[in-house]
ZATORFI-640579 format. One record per residue (C-alpha): x, y, z; residue number from 1; residue in three letters. Coordinates in pm, 1 decimal, m for minus. Example, Ala and Ser with C-alpha at 12.3 -4.5 7.8 and 13.67 -1.06 7.14 Angstrom:
<nodes>
- 1230.0 m450.0 780.0 1 ala .
- 1367.0 m106.0 714.0 2 ser .
</nodes>
This chain:
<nodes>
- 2052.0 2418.0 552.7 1 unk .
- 1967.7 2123.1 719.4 2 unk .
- 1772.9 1822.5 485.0 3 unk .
- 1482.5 1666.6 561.9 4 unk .
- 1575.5 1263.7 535.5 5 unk .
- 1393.7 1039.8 346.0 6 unk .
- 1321.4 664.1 274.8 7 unk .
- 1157.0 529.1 m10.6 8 unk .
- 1019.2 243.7 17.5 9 unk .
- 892.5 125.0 m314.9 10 unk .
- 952.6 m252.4 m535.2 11 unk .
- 894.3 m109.6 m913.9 12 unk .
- 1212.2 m14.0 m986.9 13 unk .
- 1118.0 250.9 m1235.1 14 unk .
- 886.2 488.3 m1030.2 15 unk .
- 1149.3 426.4 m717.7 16 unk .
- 1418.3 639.6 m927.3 17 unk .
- 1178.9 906.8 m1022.0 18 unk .
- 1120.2 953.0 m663.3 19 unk .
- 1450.8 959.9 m584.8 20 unk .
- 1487.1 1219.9 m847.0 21 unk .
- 1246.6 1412.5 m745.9 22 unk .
- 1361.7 1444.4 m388.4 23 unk .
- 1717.1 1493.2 m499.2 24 unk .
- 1619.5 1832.4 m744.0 25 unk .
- 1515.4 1953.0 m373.2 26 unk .
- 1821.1 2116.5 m117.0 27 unk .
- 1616.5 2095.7 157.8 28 unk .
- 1550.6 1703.5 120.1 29 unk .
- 1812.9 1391.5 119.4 30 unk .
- 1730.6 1021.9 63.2 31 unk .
- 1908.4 828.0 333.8 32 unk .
- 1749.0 498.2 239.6 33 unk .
- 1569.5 275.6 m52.7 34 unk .
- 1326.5 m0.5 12.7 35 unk .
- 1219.3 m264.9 m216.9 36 unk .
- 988.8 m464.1 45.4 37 unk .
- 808.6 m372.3 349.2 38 unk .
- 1092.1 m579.8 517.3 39 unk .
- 1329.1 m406.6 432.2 40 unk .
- 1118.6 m62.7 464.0 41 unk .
- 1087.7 m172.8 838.2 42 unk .
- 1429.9 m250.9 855.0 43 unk .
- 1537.7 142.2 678.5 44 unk .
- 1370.1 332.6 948.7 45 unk .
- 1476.3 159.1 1258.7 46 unk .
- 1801.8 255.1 1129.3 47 unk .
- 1807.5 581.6 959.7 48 unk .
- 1513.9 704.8 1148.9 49 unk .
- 1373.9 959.3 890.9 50 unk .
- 1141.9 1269.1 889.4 51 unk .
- 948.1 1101.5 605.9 52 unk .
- 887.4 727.1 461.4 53 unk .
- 710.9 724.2 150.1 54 unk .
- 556.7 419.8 126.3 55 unk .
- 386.0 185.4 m129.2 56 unk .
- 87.0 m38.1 m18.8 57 unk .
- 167.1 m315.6 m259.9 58 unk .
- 458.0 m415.6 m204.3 59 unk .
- 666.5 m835.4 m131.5 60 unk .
- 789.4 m1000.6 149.3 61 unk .
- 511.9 m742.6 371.5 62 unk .
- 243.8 m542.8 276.1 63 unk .
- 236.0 m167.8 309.8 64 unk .
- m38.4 m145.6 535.7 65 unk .
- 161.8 m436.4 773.6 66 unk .
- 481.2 m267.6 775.4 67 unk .
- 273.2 71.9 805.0 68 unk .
- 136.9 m70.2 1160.0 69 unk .
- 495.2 m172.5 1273.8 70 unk .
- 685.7 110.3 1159.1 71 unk .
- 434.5 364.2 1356.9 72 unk .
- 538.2 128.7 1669.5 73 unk .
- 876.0 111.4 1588.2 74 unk .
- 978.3 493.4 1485.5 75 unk .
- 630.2 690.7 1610.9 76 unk .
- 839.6 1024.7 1517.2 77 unk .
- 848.2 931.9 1152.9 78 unk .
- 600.4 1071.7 914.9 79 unk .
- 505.3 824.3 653.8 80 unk .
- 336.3 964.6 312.7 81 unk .
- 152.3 633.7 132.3 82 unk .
- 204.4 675.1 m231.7 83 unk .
- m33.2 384.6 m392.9 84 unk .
- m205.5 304.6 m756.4 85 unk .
- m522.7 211.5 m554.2 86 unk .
- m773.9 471.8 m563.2 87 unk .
- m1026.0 347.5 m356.5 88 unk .
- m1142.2 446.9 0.1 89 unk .
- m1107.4 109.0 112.9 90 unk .
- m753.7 125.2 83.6 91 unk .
- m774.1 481.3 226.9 92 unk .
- m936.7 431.4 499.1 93 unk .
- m663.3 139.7 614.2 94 unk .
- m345.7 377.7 577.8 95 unk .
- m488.3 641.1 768.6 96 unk .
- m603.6 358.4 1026.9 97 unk .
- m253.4 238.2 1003.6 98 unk .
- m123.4 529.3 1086.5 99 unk .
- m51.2 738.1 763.9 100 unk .
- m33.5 1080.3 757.7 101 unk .
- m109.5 1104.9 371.1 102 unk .
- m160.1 911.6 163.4 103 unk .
- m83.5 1040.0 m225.9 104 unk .
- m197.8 878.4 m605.2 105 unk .
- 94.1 772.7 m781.4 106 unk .
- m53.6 932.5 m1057.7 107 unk .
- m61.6 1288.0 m901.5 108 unk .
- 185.0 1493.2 m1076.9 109 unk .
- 538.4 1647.2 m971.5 110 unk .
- 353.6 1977.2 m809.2 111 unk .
- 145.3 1776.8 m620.0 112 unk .
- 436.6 1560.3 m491.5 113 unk .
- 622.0 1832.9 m327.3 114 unk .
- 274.4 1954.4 m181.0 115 unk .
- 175.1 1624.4 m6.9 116 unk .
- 590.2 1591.4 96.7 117 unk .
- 604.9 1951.4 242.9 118 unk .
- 269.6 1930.5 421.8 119 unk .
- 329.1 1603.1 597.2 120 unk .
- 641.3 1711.9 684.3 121 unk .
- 502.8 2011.8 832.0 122 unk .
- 260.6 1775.1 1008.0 123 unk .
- m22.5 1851.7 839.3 124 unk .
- m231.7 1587.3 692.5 125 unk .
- m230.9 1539.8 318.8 126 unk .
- m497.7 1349.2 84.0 127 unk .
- m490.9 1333.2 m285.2 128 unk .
- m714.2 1565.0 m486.9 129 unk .
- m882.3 1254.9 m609.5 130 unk .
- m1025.6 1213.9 m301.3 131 unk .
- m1116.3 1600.5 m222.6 132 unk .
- m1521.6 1562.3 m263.8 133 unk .
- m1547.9 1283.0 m2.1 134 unk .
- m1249.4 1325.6 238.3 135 unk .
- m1491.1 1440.0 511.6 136 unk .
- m1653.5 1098.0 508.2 137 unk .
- m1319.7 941.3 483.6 138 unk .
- m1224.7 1074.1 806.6 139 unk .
- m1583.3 1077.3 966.7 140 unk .
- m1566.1 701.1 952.1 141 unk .
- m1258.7 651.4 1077.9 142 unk .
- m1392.5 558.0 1405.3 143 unk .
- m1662.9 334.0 1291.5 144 unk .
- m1648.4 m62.7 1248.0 145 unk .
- m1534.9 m126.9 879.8 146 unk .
- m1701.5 m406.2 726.2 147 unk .
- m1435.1 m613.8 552.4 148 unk .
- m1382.6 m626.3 184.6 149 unk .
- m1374.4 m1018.6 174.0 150 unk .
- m1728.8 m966.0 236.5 151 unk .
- m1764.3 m883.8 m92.0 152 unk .
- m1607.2 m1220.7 m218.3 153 unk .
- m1861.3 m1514.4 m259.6 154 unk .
- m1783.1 m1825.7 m65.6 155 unk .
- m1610.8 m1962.2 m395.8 156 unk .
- m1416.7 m1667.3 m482.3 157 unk .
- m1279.0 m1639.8 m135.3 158 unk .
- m1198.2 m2027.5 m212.8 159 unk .
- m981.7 m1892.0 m551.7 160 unk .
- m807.8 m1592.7 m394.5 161 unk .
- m670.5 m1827.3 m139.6 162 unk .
- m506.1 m2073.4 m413.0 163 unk .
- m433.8 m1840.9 m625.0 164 unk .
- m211.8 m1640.0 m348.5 165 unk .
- m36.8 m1969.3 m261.5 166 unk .
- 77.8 m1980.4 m592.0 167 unk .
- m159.4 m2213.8 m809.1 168 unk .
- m176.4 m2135.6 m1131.8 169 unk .
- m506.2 m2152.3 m1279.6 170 unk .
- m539.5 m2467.2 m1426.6 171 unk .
- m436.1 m2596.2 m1076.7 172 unk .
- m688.1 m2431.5 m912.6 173 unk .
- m948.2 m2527.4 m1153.9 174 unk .
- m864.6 m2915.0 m1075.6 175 unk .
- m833.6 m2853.9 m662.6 176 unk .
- m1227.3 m2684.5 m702.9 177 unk .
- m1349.7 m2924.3 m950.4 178 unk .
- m1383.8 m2687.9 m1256.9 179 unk .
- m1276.0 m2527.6 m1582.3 180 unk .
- m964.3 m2369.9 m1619.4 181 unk .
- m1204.6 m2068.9 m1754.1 182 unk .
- m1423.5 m2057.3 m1468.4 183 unk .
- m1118.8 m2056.0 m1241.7 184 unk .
- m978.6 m1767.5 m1461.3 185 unk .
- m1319.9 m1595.1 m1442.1 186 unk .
- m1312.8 m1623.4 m1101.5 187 unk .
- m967.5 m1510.8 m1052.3 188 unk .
- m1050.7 m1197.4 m1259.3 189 unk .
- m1362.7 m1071.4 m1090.8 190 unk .
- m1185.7 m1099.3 m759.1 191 unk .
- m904.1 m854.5 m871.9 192 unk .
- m1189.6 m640.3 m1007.9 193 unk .
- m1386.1 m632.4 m651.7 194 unk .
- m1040.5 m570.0 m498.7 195 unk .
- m889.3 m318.4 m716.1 196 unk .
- m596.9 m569.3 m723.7 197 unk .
- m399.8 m636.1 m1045.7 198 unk .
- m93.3 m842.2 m975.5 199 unk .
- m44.6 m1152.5 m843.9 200 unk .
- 165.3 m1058.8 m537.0 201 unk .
- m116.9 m800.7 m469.5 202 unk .
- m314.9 m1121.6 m405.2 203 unk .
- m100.3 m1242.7 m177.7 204 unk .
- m68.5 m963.5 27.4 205 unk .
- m410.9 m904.2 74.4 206 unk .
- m494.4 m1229.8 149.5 207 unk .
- m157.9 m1288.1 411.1 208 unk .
- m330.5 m948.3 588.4 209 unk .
- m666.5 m1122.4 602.3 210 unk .
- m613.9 m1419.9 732.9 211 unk .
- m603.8 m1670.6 495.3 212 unk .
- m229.3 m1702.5 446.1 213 unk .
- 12.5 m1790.0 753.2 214 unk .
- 266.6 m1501.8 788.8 215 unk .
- 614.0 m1599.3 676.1 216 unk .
</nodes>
């Protein structure tokens, strides 16, 4: 029988292995490759050149959604399942933009796992249930201009996310803006609220895609 081969790329250690397990309790797939950065995701598929990348949004070095962009250009044969926490059409709507052709909750169970990996692999396009009772506007809006979610930020919070993704702790950032440590903190937490972001390298991958970071 021949396998199906499959990266991963994915940086919490923890869920990576499950996933490898996963794929490994199945003969007709094979894990070639294992990614801990969008790097190094990039890197995995110009080698192996797999049927399948599953691939996490949030991720160091280069976002998901970056590395997404450049693997489609890169390896346009490779289907590439996005397995994120973020449950939000915002995010959605920029893997399938990307390129993605599914994109799956990492809280979906095993079942579900196998579903979204045999239908992409079969070239069909796979969404979470999550999403099931507004996919149709998902992909009806493909097409249109997306306003951008730093919209949402006020002038000031814009002003924090950028500090705090260079590295500033908050105390720092409350002395470069001029005020308390707690309103800096404040700040900081209602932007990872608007965001649906909750870790600090999250920050600074969303704010490297947007523009306010130079790439490295």
């Amino acid at each position: 029988m021949q396998k199906h081969r499959i990266v991963i790329a994915e940086d919490h250690a923890l869920f990576r292995d499950g996933l490898n397990s996963l794929i490994s309790s199945r003969p007709d797939l094979e894990v070639v490759g294992v990614a801990g950065d969008g790097i190094e995701a990039i890197r995995l598929v110009q080698e192996k050149k797999p049927a399948l990348l599953l691939l996490d949004l949030s991720m160091p070095n280069l976002g998901g959604i970056e590395a997404l962009k450049k693997i489609k250009q890169i390896s346009p044969a490779t289907k590439v399942l996005v397995v994120s926490m973020h449950a939000t059409e915002t995010y959605l709507r920029a893997a399938l933009k990307a390129g993605a052709n599914g994109y799956l909750l990492k809280m979906a169970d095993q079942n579900e796992f196998h579903v979204a990996i045999q239908a992409v692999l079969a070239g069909r396009a796979y969404i979470s249930s999550e999403f099931a009772s507004h996919v149709l506007d998902v992909y009806r809006h493909l097409e249109e201009p997306e306003q951008s979610s730093l919209d949402i930020l006020t002038i000031r919070e814009r002003e924090v996310l950028k500090l705090v993704a260079e590295g500033k702790t908050n105390r720092e950032v409350a002395e470069l803006l001029c005020i308390s440590p707690k309103t800096a903190d404040n700040h900081r937490t209602n932007v990872m609220r608007k965001l649906d972001l909750h870790r600090a390298i999250d920050l600074s991958n969303y704010a490297r895609q947007h523009g306010l970071l130079l790439e490295k």
